[in-house]
C-alpha positions in Angstrom: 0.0 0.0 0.0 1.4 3.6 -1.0 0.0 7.2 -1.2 1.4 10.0 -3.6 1.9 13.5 -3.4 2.1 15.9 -6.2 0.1 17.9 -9.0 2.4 20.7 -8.2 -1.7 22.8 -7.1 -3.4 21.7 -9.9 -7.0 21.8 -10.0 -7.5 18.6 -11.2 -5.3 17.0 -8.8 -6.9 19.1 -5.9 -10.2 17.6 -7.5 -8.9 14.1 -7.5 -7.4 14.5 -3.5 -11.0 15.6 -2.4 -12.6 12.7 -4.2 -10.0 10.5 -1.8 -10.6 7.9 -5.0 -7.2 7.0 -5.8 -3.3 6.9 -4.4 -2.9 10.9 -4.5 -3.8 12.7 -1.5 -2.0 15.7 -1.3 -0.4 18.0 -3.1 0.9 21.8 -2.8 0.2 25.3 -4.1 1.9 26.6 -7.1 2.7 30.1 -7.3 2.5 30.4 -11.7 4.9 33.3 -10.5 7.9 31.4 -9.3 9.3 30.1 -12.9 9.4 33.8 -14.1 11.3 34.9 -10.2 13.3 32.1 -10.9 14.9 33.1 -14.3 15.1 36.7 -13.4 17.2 35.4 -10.1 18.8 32.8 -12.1 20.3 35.9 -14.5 20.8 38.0 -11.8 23.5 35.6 -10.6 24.8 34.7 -14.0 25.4 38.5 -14.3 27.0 38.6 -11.0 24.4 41.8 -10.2 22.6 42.0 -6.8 18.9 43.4 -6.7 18.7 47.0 -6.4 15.1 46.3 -3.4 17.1 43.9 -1.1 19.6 45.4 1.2 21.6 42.9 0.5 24.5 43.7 -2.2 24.2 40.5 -3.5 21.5 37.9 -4.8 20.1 36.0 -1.8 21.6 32.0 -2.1 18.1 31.3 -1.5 14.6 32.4 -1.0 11.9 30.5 0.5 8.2 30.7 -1.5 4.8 29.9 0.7 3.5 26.9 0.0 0.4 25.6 1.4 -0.6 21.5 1.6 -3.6 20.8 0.4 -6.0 17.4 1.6 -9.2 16.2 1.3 -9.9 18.6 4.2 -9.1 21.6 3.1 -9.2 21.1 -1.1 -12.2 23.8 -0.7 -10.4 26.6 0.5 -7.7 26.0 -2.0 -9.5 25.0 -5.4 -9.7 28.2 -6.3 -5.9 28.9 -6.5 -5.5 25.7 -9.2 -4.6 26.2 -12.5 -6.2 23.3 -14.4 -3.8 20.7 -16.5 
């Protein structure tokens, strides 16, 4: 017996998690934000530039997103914030 996690917040994995019919049963939320902060970091560093907002001179070695779990107990509140796949 096993259980998955993943759908990286889609809808239709939140959908699936509620309907507690199969081996996933949680997942996360998915900022759509974090692949475009990413690459903009990612050249940042490449460029060896800090960012001009941070007090910091130089590009942080890492940054830490919010991320929520998601269940069949709370699929509700988050269903909503899925992007369907």
């Amino acid at each position: 017996e096993f259980f998955m996690v993943g759908g990286a917040g889609s809808a239709n994995a939140m959908r699936d998690i509620k309907a507690d019919s199969g081996v996933l049963k949680a997942t996360v939320t998915y900022s759509p934000t974090m692949a475009a902060s990413a690459i903009k970091i990612a050249r940042l560093i490449a460029q060896g530039k800090g960012m001009s907002d941070l007090l910091e001179q130089q590009v942080p070695q890492s940054i830490t997103l919010t991320s929520e779990t998601v269940t069949k107990d709370n699929a509700d509140k988050y269903l909503p914030t899925g992007f369907e796949s």
